[in-house]
Biopython code that builds the backbone (N, CA, C, O; Angstrom):
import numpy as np
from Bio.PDB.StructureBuilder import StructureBuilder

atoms = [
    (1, "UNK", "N", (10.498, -12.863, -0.621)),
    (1, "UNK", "CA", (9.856, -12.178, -1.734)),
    (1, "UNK", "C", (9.547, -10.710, -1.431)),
    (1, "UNK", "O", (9.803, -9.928, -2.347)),
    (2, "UNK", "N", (9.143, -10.306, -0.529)),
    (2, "UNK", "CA", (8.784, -9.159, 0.172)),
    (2, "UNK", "C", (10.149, -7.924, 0.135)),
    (2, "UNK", "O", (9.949, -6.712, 0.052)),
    (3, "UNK", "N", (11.152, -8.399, 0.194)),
    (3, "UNK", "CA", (12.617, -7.483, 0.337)),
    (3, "UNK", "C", (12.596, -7.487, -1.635)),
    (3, "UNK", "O", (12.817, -6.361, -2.081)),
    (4, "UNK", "N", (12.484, -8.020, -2.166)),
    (4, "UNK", "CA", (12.705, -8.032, -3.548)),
    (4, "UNK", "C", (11.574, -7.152, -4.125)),
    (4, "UNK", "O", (11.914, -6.430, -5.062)),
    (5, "UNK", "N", (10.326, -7.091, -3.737)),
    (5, "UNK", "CA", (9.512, -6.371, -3.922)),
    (5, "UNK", "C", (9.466, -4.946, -3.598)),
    (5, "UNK", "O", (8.819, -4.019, -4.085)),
    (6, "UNK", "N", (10.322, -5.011, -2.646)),
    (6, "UNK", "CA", (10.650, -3.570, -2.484)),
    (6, "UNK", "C", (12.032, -2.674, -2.829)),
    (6, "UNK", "O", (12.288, -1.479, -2.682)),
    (7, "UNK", "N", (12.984, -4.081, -3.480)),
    (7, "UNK", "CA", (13.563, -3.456, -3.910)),
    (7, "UNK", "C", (13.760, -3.053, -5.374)),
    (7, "UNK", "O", (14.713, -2.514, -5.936)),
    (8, "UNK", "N", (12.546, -3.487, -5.833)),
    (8, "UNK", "CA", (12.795, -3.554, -7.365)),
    (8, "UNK", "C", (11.748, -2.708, -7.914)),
    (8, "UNK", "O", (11.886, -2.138, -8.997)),
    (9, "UNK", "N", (10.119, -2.558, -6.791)),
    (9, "UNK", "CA", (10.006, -1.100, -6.836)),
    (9, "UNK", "C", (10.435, 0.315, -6.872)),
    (9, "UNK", "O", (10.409, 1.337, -7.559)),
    (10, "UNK", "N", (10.845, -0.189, -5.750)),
    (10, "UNK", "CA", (12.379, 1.297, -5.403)),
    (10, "UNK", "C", (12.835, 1.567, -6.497)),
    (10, "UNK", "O", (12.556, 2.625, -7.061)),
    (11, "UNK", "N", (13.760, 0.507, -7.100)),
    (11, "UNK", "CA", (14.636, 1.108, -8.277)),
    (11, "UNK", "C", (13.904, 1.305, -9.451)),
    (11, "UNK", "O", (14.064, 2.231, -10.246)),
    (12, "UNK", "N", (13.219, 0.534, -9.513)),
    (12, "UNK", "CA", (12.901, 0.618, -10.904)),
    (12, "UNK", "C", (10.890, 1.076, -11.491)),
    (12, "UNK", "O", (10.177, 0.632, -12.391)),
    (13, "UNK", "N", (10.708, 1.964, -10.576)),
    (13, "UNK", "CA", (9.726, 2.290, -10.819)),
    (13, "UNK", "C", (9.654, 3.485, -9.451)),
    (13, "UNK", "O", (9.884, 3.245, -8.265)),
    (14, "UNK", "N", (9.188, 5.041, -10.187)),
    (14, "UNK", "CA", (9.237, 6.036, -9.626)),
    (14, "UNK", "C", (8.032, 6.593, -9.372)),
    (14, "UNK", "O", (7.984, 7.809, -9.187)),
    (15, "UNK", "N", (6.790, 5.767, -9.317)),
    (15, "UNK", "CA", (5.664, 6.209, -8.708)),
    (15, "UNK", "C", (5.597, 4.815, -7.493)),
    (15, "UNK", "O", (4.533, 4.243, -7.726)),
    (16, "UNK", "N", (6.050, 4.373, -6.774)),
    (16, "UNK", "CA", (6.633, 3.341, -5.282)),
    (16, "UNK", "C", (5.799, 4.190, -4.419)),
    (16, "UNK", "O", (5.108, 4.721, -5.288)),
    (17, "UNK", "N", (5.500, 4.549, -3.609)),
    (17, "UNK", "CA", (5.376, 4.826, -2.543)),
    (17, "UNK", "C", (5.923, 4.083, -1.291)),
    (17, "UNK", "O", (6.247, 2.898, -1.374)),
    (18, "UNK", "N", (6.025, 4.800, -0.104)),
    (18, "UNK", "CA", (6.328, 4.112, 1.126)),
    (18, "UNK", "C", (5.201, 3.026, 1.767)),
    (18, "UNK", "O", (5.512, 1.914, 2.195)),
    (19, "UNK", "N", (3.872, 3.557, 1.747)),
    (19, "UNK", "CA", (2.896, 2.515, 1.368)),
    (19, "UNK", "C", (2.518, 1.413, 0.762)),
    (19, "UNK", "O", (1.641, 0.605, 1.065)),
    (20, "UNK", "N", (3.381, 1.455, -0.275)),
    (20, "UNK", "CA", (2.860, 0.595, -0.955)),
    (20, "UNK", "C", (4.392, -0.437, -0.683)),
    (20, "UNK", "O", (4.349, -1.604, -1.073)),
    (21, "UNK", "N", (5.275, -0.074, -0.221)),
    (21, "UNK", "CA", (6.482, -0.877, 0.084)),
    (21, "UNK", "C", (6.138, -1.726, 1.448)),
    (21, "UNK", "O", (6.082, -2.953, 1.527)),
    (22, "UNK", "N", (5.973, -1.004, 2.250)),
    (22, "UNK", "CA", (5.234, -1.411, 3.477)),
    (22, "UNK", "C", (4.208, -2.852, 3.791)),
    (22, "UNK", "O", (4.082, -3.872, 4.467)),
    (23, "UNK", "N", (3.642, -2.029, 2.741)),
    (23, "UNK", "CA", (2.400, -3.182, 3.089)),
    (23, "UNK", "C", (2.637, -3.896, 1.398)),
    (23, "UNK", "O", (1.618, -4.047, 0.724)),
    (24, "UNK", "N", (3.914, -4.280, 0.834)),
    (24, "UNK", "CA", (4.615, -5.835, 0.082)),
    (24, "UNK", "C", (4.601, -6.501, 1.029)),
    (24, "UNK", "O", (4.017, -7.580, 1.119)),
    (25, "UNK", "N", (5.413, -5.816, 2.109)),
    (25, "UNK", "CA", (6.386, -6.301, 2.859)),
    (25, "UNK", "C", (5.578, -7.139, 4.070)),
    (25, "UNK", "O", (6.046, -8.170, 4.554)),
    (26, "UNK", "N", (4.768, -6.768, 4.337)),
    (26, "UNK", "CA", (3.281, -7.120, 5.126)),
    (26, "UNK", "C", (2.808, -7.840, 4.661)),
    (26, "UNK", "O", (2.673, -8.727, 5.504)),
    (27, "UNK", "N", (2.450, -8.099, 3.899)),
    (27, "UNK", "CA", (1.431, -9.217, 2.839)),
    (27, "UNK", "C", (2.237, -10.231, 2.722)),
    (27, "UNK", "O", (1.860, -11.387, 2.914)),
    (28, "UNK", "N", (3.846, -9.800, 2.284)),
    (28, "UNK", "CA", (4.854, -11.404, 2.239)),
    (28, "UNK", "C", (5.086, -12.434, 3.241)),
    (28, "UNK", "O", (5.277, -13.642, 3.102)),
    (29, "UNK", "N", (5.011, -11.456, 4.632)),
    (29, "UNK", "CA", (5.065, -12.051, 5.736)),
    (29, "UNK", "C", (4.027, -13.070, 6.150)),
    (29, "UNK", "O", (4.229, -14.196, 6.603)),
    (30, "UNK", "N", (2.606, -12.316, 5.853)),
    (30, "UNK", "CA", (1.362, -13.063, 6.190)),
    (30, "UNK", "C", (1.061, -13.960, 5.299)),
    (30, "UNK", "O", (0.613, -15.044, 5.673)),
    (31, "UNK", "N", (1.289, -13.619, 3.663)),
    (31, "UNK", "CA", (1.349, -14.823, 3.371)),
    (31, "UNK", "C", (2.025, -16.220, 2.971)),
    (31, "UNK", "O", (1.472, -17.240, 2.562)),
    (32, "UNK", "N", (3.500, -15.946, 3.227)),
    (32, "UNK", "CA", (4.251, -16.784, 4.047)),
    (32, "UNK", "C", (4.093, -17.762, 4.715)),
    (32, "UNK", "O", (4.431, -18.941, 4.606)),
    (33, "UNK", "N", (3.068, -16.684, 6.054)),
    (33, "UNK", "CA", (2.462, -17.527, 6.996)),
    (33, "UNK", "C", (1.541, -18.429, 6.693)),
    (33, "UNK", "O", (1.623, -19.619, 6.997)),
    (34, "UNK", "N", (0.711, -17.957, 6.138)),
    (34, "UNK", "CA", (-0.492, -18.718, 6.012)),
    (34, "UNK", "C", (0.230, -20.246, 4.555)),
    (34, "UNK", "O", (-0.047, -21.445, 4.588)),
    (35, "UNK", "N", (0.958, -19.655, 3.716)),
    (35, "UNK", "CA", (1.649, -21.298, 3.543)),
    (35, "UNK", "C", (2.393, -22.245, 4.216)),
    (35, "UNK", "O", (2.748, -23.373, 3.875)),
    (36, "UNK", "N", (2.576, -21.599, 5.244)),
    (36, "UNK", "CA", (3.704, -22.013, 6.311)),
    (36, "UNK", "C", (2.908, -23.252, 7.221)),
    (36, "UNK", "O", (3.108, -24.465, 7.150)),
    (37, "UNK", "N", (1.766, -22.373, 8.254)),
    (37, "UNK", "CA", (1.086, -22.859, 9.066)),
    (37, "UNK", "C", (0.498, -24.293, 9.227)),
    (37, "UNK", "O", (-0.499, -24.522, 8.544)),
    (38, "UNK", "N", (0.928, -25.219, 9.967)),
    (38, "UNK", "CA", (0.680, -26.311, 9.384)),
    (38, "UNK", "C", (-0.818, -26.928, 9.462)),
    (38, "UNK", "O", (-1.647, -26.446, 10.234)),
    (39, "UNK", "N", (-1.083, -27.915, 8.697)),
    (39, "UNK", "CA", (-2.578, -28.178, 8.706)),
    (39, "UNK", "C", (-3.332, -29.121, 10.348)),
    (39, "UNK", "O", (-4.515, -29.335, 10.614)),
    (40, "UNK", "N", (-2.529, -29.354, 10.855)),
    (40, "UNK", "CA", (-2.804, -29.907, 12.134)),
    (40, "UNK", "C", (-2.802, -28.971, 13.408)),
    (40, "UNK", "O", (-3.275, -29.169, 14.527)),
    (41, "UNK", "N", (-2.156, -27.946, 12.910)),
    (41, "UNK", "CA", (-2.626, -26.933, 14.255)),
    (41, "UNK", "C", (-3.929, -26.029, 13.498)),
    (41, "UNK", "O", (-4.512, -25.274, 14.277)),
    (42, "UNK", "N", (-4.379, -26.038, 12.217)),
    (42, "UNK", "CA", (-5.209, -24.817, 12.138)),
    (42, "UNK", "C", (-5.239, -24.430, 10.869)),
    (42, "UNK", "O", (-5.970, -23.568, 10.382)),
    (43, "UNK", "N", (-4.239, -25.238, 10.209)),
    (43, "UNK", "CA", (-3.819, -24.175, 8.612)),
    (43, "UNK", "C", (-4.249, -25.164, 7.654)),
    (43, "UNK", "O", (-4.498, -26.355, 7.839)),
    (44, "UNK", "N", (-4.306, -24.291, 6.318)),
    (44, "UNK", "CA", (-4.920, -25.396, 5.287)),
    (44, "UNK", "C", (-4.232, -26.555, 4.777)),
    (44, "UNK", "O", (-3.099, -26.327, 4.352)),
    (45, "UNK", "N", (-4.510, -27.358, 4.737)),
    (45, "UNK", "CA", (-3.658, -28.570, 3.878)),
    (45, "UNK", "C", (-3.141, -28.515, 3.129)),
    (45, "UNK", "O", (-1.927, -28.718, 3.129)),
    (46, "UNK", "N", (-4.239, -28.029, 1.518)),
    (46, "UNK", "CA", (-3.527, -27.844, 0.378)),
    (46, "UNK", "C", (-2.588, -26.969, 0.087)),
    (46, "UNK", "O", (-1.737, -27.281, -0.747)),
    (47, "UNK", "N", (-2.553, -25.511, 0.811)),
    (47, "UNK", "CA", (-1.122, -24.794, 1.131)),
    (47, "UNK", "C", (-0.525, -25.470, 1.537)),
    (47, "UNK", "O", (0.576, -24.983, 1.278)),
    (48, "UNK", "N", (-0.322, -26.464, 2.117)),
    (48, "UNK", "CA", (1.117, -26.849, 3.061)),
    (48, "UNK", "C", (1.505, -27.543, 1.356)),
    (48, "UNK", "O", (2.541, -27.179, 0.799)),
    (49, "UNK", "N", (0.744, -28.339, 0.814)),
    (49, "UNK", "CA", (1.781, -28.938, -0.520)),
    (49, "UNK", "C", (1.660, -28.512, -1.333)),
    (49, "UNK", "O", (1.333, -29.205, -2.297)),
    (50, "UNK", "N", (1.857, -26.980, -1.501)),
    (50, "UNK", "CA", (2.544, -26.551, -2.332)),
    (50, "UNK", "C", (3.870, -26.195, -2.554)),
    (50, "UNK", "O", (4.320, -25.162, -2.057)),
    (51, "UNK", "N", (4.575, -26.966, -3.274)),
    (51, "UNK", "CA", (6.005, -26.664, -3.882)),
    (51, "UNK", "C", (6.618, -25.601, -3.064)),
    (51, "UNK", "O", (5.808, -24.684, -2.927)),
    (52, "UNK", "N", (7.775, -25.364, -2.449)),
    (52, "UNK", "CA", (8.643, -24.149, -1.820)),
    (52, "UNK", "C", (8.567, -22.947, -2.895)),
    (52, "UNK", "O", (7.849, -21.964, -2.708)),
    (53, "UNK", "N", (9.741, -23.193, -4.553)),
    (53, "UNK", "CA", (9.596, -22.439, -4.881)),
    (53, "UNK", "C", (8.247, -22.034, -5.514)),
    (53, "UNK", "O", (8.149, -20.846, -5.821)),
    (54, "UNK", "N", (7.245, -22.800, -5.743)),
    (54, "UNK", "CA", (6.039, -22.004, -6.262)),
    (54, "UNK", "C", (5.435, -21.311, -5.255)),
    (54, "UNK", "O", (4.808, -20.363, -5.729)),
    (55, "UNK", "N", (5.343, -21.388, -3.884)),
    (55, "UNK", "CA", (5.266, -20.922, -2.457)),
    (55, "UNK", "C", (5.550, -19.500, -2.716)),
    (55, "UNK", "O", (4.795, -18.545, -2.529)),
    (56, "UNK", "N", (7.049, -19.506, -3.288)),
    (56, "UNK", "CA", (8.010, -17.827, -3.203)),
    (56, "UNK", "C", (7.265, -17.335, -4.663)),
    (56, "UNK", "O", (6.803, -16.204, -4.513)),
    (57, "UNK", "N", (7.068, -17.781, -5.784)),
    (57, "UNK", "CA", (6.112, -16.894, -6.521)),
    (57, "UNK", "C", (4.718, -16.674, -6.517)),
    (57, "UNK", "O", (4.312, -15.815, -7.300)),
    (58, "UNK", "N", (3.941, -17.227, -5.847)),
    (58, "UNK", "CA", (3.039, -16.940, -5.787)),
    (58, "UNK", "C", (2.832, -15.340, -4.464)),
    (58, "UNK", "O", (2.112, -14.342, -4.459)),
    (59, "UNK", "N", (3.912, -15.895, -3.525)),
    (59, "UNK", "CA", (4.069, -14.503, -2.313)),
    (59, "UNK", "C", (4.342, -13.359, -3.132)),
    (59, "UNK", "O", (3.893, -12.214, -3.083)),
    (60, "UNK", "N", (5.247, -13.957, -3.967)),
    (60, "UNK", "CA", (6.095, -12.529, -4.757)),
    (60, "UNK", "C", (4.800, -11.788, -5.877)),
    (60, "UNK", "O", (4.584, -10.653, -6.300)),
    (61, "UNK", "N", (4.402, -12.613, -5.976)),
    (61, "UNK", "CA", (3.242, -12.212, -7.170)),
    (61, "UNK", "C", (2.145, -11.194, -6.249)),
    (61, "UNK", "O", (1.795, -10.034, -6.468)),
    (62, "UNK", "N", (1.955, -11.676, -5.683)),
    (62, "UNK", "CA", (0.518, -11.183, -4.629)),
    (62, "UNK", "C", (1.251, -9.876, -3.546)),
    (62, "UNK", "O", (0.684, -8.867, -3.126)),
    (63, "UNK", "N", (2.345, -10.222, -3.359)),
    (63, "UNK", "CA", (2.792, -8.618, -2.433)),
    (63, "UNK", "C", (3.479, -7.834, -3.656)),
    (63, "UNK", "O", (4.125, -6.834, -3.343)),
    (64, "UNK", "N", (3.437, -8.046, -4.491)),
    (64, "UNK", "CA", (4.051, -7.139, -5.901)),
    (64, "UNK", "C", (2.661, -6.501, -6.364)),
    (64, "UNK", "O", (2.589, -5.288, -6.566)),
    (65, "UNK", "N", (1.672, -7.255, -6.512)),
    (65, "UNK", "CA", (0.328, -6.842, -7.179)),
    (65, "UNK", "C", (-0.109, -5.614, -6.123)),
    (65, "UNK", "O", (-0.273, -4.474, -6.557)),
    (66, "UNK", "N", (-0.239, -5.852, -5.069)),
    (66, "UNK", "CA", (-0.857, -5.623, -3.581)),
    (66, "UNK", "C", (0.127, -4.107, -3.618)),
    (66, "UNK", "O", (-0.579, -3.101, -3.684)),
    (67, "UNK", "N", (1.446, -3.879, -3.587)),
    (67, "UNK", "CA", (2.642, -2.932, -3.259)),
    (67, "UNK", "C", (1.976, -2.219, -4.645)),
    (67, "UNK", "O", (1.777, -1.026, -4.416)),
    (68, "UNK", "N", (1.615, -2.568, -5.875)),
    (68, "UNK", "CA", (1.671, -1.067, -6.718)),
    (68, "UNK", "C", (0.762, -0.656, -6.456)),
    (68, "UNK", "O", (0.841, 0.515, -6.086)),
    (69, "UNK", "N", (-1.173, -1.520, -6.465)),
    (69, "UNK", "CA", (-1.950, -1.193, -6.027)),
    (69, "UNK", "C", (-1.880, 0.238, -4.791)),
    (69, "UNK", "O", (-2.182, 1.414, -4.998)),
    (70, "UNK", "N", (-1.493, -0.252, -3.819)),
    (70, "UNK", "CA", (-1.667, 1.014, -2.395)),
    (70, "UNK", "C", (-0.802, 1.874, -3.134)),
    (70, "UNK", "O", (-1.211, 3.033, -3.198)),
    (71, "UNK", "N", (0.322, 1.625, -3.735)),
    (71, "UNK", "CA", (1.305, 3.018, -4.124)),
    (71, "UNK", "C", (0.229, 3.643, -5.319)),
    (71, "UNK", "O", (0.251, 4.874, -5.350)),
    (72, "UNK", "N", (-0.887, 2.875, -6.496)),
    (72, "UNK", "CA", (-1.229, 3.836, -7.586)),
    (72, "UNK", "C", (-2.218, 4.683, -5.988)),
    (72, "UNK", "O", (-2.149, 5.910, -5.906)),
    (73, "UNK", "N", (-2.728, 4.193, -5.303)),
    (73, "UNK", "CA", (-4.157, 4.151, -4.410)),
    (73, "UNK", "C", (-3.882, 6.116, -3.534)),
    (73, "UNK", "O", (-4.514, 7.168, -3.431)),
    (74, "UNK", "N", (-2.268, 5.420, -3.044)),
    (74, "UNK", "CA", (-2.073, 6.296, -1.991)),
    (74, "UNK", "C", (-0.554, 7.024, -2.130)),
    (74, "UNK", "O", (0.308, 7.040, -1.251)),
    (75, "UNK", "N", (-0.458, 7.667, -3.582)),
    (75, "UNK", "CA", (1.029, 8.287, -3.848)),
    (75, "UNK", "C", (2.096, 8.941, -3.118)),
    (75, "UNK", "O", (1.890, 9.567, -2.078)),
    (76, "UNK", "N", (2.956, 8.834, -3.524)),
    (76, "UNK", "CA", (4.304, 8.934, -2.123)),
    (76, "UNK", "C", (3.944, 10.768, -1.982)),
    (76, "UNK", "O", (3.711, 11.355, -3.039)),
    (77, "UNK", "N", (3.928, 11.297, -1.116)),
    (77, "UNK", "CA", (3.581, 12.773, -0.705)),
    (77, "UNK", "C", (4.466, 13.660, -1.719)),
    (77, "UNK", "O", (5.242, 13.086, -2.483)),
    (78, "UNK", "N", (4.324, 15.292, -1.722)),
    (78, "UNK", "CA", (4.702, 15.462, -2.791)),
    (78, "UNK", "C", (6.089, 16.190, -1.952)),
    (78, "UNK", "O", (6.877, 16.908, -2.568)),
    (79, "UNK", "N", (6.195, 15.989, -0.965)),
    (79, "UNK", "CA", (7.594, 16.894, 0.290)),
    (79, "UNK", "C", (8.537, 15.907, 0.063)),
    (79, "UNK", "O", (9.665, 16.171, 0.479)),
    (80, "UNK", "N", (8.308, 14.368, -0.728)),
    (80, "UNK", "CA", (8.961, 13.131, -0.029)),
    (80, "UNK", "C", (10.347, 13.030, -1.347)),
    (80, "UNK", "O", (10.024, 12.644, -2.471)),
    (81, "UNK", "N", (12.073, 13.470, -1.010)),
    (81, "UNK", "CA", (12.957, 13.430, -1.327)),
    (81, "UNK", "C", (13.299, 12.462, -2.535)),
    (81, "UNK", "O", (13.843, 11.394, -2.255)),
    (82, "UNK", "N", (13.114, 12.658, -3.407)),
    (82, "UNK", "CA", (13.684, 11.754, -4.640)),
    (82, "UNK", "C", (14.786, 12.225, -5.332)),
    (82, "UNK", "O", (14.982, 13.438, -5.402)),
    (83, "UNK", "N", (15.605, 11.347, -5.903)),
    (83, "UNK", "CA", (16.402, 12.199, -6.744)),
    (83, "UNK", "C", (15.775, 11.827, -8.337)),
    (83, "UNK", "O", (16.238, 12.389, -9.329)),
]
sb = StructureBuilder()
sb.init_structure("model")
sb.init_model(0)
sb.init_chain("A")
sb.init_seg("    ")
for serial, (resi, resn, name, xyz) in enumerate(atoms, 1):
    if name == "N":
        sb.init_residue(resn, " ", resi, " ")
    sb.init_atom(name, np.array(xyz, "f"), 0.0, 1.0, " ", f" {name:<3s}", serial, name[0])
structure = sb.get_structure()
């Protein structure tokens, strides 16, 4: 979810920042993890049964929300190459 989030920022929306791509991409990973992690070493239960693909929208939802947030927060510099 995290590579899709940044790539669909990228294209299709021209206030993205590198920040805010970054830390999609960060957030997908961790929370990934934290659905991932299983409930016998440490992790929650009710994440573990949740559905795969509802797993990938809910990541995609939350590092998409999270990626415009820091980009409205912290705008791409004004030196930074666009066409």
């Amino acid at each position: 979810p995290g590579i899709t989030v940044i790539f669909l920022l990228g294209m299709f929306w021209s206030r993205a920042s590198e920040a805010g791509a970054l830390t999609g991409a960060l957030a997908s990973v961790l929370l990934s993890l934290l659905f991932w992690f299983p409930a016998d070493m440490g992790g929650i239960a009710t994440l573990n049964d949740v559905p795969f693909i509802n797993r990938m929208a809910i990541v995609f939802s939350l590092s998409l929300l999270l990626a415009i947030a820091v980009s409205l927060l912290r705008p791409a510099p004004a030196a930074a190459s666009r066409p």
